[in-house]
C-alpha positions as CSV (number, residue, x, y, z in Angstrom):
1,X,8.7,-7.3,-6.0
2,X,5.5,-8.0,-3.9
3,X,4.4,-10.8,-1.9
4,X,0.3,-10.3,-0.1
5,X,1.4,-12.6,2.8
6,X,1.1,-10.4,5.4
7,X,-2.4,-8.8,4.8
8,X,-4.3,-7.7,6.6
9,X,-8.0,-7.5,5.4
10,X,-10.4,-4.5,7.5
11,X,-14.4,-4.3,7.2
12,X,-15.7,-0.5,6.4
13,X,-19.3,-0.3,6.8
14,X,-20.2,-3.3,3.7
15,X,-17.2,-3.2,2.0
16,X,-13.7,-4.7,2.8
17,X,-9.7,-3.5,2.2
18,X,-7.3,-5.8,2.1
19,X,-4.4,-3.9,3.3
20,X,-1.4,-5.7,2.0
21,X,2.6,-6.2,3.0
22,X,4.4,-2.8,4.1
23,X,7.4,-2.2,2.3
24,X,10.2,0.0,3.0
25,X,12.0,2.2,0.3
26,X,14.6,4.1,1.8
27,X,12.6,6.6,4.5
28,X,9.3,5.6,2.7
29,X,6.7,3.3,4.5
30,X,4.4,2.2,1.2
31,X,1.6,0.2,1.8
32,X,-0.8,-1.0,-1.1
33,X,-4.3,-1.1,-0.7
34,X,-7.1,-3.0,-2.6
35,X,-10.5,-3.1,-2.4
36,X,-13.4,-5.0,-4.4
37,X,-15.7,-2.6,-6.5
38,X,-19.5,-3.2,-6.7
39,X,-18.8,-3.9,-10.3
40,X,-16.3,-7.3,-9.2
41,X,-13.4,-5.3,-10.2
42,X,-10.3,-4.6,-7.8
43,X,-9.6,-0.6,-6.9
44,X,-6.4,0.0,-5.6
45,X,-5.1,2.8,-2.9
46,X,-1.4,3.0,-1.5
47,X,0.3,4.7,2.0
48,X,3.2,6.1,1.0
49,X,4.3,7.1,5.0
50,X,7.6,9.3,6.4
51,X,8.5,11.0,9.6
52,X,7.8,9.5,13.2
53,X,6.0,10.2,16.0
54,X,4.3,13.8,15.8
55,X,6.3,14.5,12.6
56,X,4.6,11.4,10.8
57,X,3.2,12.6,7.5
58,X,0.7,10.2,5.3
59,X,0.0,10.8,2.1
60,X,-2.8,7.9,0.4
61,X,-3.4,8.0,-3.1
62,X,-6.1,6.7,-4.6
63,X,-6.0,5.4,-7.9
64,X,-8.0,5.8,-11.1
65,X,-7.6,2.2,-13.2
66,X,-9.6,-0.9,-11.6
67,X,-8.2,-4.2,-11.9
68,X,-9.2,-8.2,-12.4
69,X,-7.6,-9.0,-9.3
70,X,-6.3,-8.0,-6.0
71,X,-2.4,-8.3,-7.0
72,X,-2.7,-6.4,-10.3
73,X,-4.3,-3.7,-8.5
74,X,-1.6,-3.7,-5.2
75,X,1.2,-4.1,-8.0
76,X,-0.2,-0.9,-9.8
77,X,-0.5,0.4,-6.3
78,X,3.4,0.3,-5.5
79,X,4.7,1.5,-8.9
80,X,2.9,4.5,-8.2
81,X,4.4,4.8,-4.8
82,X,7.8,4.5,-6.4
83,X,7.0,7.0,-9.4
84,X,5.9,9.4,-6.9
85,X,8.8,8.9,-4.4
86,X,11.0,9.1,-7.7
87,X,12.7,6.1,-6.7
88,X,14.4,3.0,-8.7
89,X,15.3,1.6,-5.4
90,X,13.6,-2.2,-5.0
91,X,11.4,-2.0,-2.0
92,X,12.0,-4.8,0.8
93,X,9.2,-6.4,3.5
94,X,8.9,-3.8,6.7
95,X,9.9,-6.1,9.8
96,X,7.3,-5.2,12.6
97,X,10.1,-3.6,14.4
98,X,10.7,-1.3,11.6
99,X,7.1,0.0,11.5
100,X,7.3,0.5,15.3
101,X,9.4,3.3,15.4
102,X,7.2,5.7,17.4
């Protein structure tokens, strides 16, 4: 159900994200996010993206548990994004072109 090739890791301020794999369920754009705590532990985030262009809306949740490692927390990160799309669907890669779609 998740795979972290594709990541992407970004530097804010001291700390670093590792923004991993997009996935597309249905009109959904989910993307995971994890970061490492000050305390060695992994926080997790997630993207859960609709619309295009102007109509684009992004909603990121951030999440409360902290993890051992960076796929536990991006695991938890996209079973949220499902619960709270309120979809059994399994989620497949985004292609680049189908993240383009401005």
């Amino acid at each position: 159900m998740y795979s972290q090739s594709g990541g992407l890791t970004v530097e804010v301020g001291p700390r670093k994200i590792l923004i991993d794999a997009t996935l597309t369920v249905g009109k959904y754009l989910v993307s995971p996010l994890t970061r490492l705590t000050d305390g060695g532990r992994y926080a997790a985030s997630v993207s859960i993206r609709s619309g295009r262009g102007s109509a684009t809306h992004d909603r990121v949740l951030r999440l409360v548990p902290t993890f051992t490692t960076a796929a536990e927390a991006a695991c938890y990160a996209i079973r949220q994004a499902l619960a709270w799309i309120g979809s059994p669907a399994t989620p497949r890669l985004a292609t680049s072109s189908s993240t383009n779609q401005d």
